[in-house]
N, C-alpha and C positions, 0 to 999 in steps of 0.2 A: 914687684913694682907696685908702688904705689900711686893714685892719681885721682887727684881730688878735680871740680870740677870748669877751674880755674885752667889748669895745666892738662898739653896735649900730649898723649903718649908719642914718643920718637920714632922716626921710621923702623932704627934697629930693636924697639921693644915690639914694633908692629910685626916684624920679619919671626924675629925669638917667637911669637905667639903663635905666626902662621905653623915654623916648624918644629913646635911642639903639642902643636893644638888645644894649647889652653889659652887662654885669652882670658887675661886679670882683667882687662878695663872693658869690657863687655858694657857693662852699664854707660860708660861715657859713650861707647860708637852709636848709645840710641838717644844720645841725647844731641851728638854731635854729629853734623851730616857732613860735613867737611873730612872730619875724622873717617866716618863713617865710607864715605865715598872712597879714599886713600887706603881702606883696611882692603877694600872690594878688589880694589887695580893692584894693588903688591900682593890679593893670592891667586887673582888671577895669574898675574906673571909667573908667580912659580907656580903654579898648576901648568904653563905652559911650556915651562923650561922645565919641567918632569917629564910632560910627554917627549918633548923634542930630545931630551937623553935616555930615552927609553928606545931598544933597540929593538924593531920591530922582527919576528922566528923568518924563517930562512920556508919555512911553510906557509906563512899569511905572505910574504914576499910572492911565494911561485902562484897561490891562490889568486892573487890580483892582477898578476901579470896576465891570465889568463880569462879575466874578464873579458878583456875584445874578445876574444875568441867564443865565448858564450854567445856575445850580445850579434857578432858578425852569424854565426850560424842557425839564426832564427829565420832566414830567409834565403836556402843556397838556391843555387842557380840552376843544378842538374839533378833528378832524382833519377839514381841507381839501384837496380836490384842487386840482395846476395843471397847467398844461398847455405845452406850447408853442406861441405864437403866431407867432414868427419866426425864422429860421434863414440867415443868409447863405450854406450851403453847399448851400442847396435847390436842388435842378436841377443844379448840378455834377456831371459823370459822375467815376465812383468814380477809374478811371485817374488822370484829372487830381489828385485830393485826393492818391492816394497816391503819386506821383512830384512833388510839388511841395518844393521845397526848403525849409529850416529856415526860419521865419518868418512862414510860413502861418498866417491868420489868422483864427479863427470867431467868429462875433458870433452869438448867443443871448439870445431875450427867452423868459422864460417868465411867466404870469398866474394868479393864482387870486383872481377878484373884483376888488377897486382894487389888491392887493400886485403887483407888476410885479418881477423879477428878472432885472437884463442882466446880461450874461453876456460876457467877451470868454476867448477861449482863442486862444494862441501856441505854436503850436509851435519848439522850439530843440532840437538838434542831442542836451541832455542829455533831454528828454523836454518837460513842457508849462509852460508859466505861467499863470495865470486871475489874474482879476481883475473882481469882481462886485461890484454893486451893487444894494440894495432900495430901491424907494420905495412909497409907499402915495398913490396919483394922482399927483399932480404932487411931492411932499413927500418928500427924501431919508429912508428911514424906516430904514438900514441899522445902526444904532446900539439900534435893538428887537428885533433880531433876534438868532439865532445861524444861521451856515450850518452845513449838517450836508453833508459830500461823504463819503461811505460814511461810515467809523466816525470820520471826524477832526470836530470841531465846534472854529468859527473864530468871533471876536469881530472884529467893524468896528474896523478902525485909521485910519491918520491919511486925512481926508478919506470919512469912513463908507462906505471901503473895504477890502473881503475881496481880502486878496492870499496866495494859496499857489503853490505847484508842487509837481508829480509826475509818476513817469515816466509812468504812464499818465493817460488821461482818465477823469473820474469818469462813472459810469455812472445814479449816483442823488442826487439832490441835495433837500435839504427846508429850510425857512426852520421854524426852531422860535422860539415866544416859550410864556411862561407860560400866556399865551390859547389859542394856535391854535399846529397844527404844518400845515403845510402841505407836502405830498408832491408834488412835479413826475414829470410822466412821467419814462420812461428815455431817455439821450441816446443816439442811434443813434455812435458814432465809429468804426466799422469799415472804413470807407473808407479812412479816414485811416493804419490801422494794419497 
């Protein structure tokens, strides 16, 4: 296209430029505010009709949905204690924990009342992986919940499971909701490290 400085490029050459991303008449839109103005508003609209056709994962969906639930359990109403009831690494002498190679594996149940929180931790060569889950008696409950592992607080993903990693092992863990924050003792990992 060409366009001297007489003649105004047409909407459909202004559209063609957005979605090609060349732009022949560059030079007039700095001379021309009118132009200039009209080039600004037709890309903004398709920059906005890209987003609104753009289909946002089915995981930024459950993430957001799950905001109230962060922001309601910054201040619950009851605080409960839990406890630990089981520990696979009980009775194991320290030695063995700690000369045992990358992939060692700790399973952890902690209780407070019917909320029950298992617990799997994996040791790997870069430090740990876990992987946790709440229920409330028999009833996956980890979807009410927020885990709190020191200062980081995790929302239930796919399968109303808490999946993180870190170098080290957490030391203090609590299940927070709007209602109840419940405080589990501290986990002993020293063996291990």
């Amino acid at each position: 296209m060409k366009v001297n400085k007489d003649l105004h490029p047409s909407r459909s050459d202004m559209l063609k430029a957005i979605a090609s991303g060349r732009i022949p008449f560059k030079k007039h839109l700095e001379d021309c505010t009118v132009c200039s103005d009209l080039f600004g508003f037709l890309r903004d609209v398709e920059y906005q009709k890209s987003i609104e056709a753009a289909r946002p994962t089915d995981r930024l969906i459950a993430r957001c949905v799950r905001i109230p639930l962060i922001e309601n359990s910054r201040n619950p109403r009851t605080v409960r204690h839990g406890a630990l009831i089981s520990d696979s690494w009980q009775g194991m002498p320290a030695p063995a924990l700690r000369d045992a190679a990358s992939g060692l594996e700790r399973r952890i149940r902690l209780a407070s009342d019917s909320i029950i929180l298992d617990l799997v931790a994996e040791r790997r060569p870069s430090g740990w992986c876990f992987f946790a889950r709440a229920y409330d008696g028999e009833n996956v409950a980890s979807s009410h919940f927020v885990l709190q592992v020191g200062r980081e607080k995790l929302t239930a993903g796919p399968r109303e499971m808490y999946v993180w990693q870190s170098v080290h092992p957490p030391r203090k863990i609590n299940l927070l909701s709007s209602e109840t924050r419940i405080e589990f003792d501290k986990i002993d990992w020293k063996a291990a490290e």
